[in-house]
N, C-alpha and C positions, 0 to 999 in steps of 0.2 A: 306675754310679750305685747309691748303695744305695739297700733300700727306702725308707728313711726321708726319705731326698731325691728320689726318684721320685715320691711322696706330696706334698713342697713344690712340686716342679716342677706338679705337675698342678694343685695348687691354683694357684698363680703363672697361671696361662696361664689358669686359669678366671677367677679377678681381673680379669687385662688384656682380657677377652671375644677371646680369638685363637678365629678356625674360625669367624667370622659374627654376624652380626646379632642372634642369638636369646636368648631368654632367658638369664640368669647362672644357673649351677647355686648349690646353696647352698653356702656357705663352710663348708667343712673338719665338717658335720654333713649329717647323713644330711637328706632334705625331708619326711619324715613325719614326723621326731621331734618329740613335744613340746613348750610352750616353755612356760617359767613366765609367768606371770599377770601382767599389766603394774602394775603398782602394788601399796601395800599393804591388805590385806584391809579393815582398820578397825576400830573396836566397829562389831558388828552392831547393838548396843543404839543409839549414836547415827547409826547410816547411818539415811539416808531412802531409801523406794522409788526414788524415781532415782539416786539414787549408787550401789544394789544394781546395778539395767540397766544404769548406766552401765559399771561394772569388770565384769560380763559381756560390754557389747557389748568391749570392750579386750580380755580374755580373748580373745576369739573370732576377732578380725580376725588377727591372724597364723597362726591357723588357714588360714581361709581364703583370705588371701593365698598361704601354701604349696601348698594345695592348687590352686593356677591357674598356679603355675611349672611349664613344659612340660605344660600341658593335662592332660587327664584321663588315666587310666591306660588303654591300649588293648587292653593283652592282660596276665594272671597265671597263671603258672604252677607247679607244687609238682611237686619230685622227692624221692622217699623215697631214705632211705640204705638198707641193708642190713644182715643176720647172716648171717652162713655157716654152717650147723650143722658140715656135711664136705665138705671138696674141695677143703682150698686149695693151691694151688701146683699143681695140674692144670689150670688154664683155658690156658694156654699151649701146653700139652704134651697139647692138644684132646683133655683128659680129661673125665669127671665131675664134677658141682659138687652142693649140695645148697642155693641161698638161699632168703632169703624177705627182701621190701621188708618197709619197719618202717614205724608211722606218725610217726616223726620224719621232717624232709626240710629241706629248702630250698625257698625260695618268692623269684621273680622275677616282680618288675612292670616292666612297659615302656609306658612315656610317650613320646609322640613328639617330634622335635626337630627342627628345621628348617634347622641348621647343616652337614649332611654330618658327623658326628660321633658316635661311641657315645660315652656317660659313663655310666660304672659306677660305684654308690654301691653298696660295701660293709659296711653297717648294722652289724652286727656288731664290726667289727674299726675302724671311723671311718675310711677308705682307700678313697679316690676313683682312679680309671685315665680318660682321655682318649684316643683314636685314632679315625683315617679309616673311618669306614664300608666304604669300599669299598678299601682298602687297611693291612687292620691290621698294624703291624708286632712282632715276636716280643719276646715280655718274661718274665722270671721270676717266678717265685711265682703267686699267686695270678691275679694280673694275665693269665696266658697260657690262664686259662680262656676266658674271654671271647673272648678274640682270637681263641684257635684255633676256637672256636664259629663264630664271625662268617663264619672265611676259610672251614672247611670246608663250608659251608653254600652259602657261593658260589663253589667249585669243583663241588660238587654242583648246581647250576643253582638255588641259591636266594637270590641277594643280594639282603641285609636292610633296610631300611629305616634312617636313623639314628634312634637313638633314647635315651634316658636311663633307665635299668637301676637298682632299687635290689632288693638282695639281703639278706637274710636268713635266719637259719638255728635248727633244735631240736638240732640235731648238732653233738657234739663235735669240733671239728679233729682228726685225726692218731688217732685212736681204734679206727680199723678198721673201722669203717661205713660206710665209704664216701663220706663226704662230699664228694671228688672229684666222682665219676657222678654225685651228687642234684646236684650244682650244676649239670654240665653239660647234665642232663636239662629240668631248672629254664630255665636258657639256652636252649638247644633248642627246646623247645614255647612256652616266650614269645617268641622269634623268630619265629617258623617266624607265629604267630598273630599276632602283631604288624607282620609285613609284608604279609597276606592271603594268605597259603597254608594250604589244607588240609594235613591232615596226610601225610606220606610213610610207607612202608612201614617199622614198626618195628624191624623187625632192619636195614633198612639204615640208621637214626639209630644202632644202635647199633652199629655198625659204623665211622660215619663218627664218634660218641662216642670210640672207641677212637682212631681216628687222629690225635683232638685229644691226647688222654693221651698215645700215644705219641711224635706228631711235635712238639707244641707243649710240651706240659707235663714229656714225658722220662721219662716213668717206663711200662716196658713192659710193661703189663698187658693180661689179656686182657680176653676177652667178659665173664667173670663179671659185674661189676658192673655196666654199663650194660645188663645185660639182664634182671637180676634187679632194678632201681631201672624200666624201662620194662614189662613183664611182670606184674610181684605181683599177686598173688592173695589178697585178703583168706581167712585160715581155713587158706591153704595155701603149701607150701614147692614152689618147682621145681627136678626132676631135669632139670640142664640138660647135653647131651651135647655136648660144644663141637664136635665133628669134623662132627656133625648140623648144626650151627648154622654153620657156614662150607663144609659142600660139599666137605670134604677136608684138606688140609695148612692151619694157620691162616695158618704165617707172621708173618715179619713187615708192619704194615701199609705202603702207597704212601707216598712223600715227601707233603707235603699241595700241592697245587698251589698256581699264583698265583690269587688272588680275582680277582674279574671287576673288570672296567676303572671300573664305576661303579654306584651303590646300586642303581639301575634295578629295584626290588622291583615285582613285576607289582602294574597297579591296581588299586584294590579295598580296600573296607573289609573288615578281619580278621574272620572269622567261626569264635568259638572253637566246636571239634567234639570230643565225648565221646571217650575212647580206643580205642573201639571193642570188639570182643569181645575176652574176654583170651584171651590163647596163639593169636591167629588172624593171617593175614595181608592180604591185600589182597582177597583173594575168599574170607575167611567162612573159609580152610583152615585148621586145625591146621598150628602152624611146629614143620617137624622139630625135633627135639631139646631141646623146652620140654617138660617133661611134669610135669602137678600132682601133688600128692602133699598129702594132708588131714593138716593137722599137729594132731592130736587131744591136746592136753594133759592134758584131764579139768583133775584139781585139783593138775597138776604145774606149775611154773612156770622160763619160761627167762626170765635176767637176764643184763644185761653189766656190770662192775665196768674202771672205768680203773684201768690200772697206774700212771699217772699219771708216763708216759712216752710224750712224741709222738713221732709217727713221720711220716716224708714218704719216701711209694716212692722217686722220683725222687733223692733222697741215702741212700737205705740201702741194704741190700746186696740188695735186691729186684732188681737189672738183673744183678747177677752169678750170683744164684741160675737165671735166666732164659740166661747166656751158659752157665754151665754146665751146665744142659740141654741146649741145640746141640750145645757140645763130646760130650758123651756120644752125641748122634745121630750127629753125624759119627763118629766112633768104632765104631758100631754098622752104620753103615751104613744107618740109617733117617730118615723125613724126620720120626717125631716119637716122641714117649714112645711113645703110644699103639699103636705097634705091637714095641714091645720086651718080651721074652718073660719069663718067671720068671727065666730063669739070664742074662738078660744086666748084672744088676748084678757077676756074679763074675767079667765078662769085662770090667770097666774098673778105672785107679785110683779109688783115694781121694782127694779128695772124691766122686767123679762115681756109682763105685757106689751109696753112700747114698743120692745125689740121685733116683737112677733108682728105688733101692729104695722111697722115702718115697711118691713117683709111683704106683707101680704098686699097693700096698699102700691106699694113699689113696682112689683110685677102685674097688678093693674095698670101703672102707667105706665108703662114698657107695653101691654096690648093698645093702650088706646094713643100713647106714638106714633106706634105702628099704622093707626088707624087714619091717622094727623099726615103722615107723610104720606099717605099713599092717597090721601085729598088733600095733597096742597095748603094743606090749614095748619101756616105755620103760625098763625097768633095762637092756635092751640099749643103750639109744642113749646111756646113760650113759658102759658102758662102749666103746661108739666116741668118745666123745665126747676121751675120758682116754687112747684108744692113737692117734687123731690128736694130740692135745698132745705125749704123748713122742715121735712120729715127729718133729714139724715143731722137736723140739728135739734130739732126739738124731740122726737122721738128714739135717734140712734145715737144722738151724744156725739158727732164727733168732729162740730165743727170746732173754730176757735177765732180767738177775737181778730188775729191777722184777715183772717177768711172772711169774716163779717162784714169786714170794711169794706176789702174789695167787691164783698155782692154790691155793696150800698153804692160804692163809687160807680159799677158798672148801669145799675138801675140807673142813678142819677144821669148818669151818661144817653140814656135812650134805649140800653135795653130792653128787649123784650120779655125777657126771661136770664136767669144766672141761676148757678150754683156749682158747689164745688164737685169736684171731681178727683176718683182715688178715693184709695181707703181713707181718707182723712186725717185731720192731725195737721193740715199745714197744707202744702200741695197748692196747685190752682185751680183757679175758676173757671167756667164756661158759660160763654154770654152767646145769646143768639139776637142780632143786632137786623134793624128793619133796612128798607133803603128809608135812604136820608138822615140817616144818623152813622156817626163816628164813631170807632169806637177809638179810646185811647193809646196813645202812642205806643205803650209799652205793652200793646195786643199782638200777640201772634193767629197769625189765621190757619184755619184746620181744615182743609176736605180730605177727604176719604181716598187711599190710597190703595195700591196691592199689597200682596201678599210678601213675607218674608221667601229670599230667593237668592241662589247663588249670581254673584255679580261678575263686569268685566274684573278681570285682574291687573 
């Protein structure tokens, strides 16, 4: 089925009220949105005070009629997307990374619903999803966030409550921010508070993050982004050391089990709880392999510019770039980059050499970033900024001619440094710009934000 008939089907079945008794979701529009004014304005000159209240009270009531479909909102939640200064294509290969959470995100509210049913209103994009609470079954696109959320949640001992989900978002699709993780994260913490569970230890949501990405949604990514979107630190960037953050070889993540037999969400009204100390764990610890780092700009500024070319991991060459690392390991005889020496690129072919090369060079410039920020020597991080770009194009293949341009327009511009960002394939760029230079119109600016976290509702 395609999307666009997956889309009809859901609406269809919401129509005919199949899945229970409960309230009708709304037809084919998000329930928050707006609606025009029920009648015409008039001369104000010949309205009388009552016919002013009058087409106020009209105005009003489908307000708050909408606002009483599926009760009040019970739990909200916002996940920030991401920028990667340096480190891409190591998080796999449980290298080094350098993000920082941005303050764009995604934001999930959840309403309760009394039918055994999640329905997900995707505000954004007008695209409703339907399925079992306690039995989601696998779908494409967009659609498999959710689901995978739900299942792995209660294979993890926490099945959800049903509920009605509307999503919205500051992040561009396909951009390279990530807005995969902000959604899930987004998912996650409005679950997790929406069914009355405190919160779980963060690195294992992001763990169990990942195994949605990977088993549900197909695209094999690592820790980066769900750790850096759960983690952020307003002011500051995390040196995240992936081999630290999983206890040894990553791997690949588990199959996702079968979800539990039924919503059975322990009792209890939701009680939303602050994220608690950043980079810590269950007992107040510092979590290996998060480590801050002050991303001190002064009067320099970082922007991302779309190439204006999407990208979706899951159908680009991001799964091959990821089999080719393996290949290279078994080759090597090791169970991951991370322990392949300087001269082991000259002992594979081509492509694989490159691959291991781009690897190992990478996670050197993620230490000596680190080295750059923490002395103020941001002409340095400029040019890491510009020998990550040529590696992840000349050695990891994954830039493309949209992308190109835009480094070249940015350099032209007074950049200091650019490149692209995200698994590649399309996505944007990231320019780090001196004072006294401009960067172009269509620049979005990026500081480093907090952490994903339940919101006012």
């Amino acid at each position: 089925m395609t999307d666009g008939a997956a889309t009809r089907g859901v609406t269809a079945a919401a129509r005919s009220g199949r899945g229970g008794g409960g309230p009708r979701p709304a037809r084919g529009r998000p329930e928050d949105a707006a609606e025009p004014a029920a009648g015409p304005d008039g001369d104000a000159d010949r309205a009388s005070g009552g016919a002013r209240r009058a087409r106020m009270r009209r105005r009003a009531a489908p307000v708050a009629t909408r606002a009483g479909r599926g009760g009040p909102v019970s739990a909200a939640a916002f996940g920030p997307g991401r920028v990667n200064l340096v480190g891409e294509h190591t998080d796999y290969n449980d290298g080094l990374c350098l993000p920082f959470a941005i303050e764009r995100g995604v934001t999930v509210r959840a309403r309760p619903a009394p039918d055994g049913l999640i329905r997900v209103h995707a505000l954004d994009i007008g695209a409703h999803d339907v399925f079992a609470a306690d039995a989601p079954a696998r779908a494409d696109g967009w659609r498999s966030f959710a689901r995978g959320v739900v299942a792995e949640l209660a294979a993890a001992g926490y099945p959800v409550r049903p509920a009605r989900l509307s999503v919205a978002g500051t992040l561009p699709r396909g951009a390279g921010m990530s807005s995969s993780a902000a959604l899930e994260v987004a998912l996650v913490l409005a679950l997790l508070a929406h069914s009355g569970y405190g919160e779980p230890d963060r690195l294992e949501l992001a763990q169990l993050l990942s195994r949605v990405e990977n088993t549900w949604v197909g695209a094999r990514t690592g820790l980066l982004d769900q750790t850096a979107s759960l983690f952020g630190r307003p002011g500051h960037a995390l040196r995240l050391d992936i081999r630290a953050l999983t206890g040894g070889d990553q791997g690949a993540p588990p199959p996702a089990a079968e979800p539990a037999a039924g919503p059975g969400a322990r009792a209890g009204r939701a009680v939303p709880r602050p994220p608690g100390r950043w980079l810590s764990g269950p007992a107040g610890r510092p979590v290996p392999g998060i480590e801050p780092v002050r991303l001190d700009l002064g009067r320099w500024r970082l922007v991302t510019v779309d190439s204006g070319v999407r990208h979706a991991i899951a159908a680009s060459g991001y799964n091959t770039r990821r089999e080719e690392c393996a290949r290279a390991c078994e080759l090597l005889g090791i169970s991951s980059l991370r322990d392949a020496d300087e001269d082991a690129p000259g002992r594979l072919p081509e492509p694989l050499g490159r691959r291991v090369r781009h690897v190992l060079e990478e996670n050197e410039r993620v230490r000596r970033a680190v080295v750059a920020l923490r002395a103020g020597d941001l002409p340095e991080l400029g040019r890491l900024l510009d020998a990550s770009h040529a590696s992840l194009r000349d050695l990891y293949e994954v830039s493309v001619p949209a992308v190109e341009e835009t480094v070249a327009r940015l350099v032209a511009d007074g950049a200091a440094g650019a490149r692209l960002v995200g698994g590649g394939f399309g996505g944007s760029v990231l320019a780090l710009f001196p004072p006294g230079k401009r960067p172009p119109a269509d620049a979005l600016r990026v500081v480093p934000g907090g952490p994903g976290r339940l919101v006012r509702r």
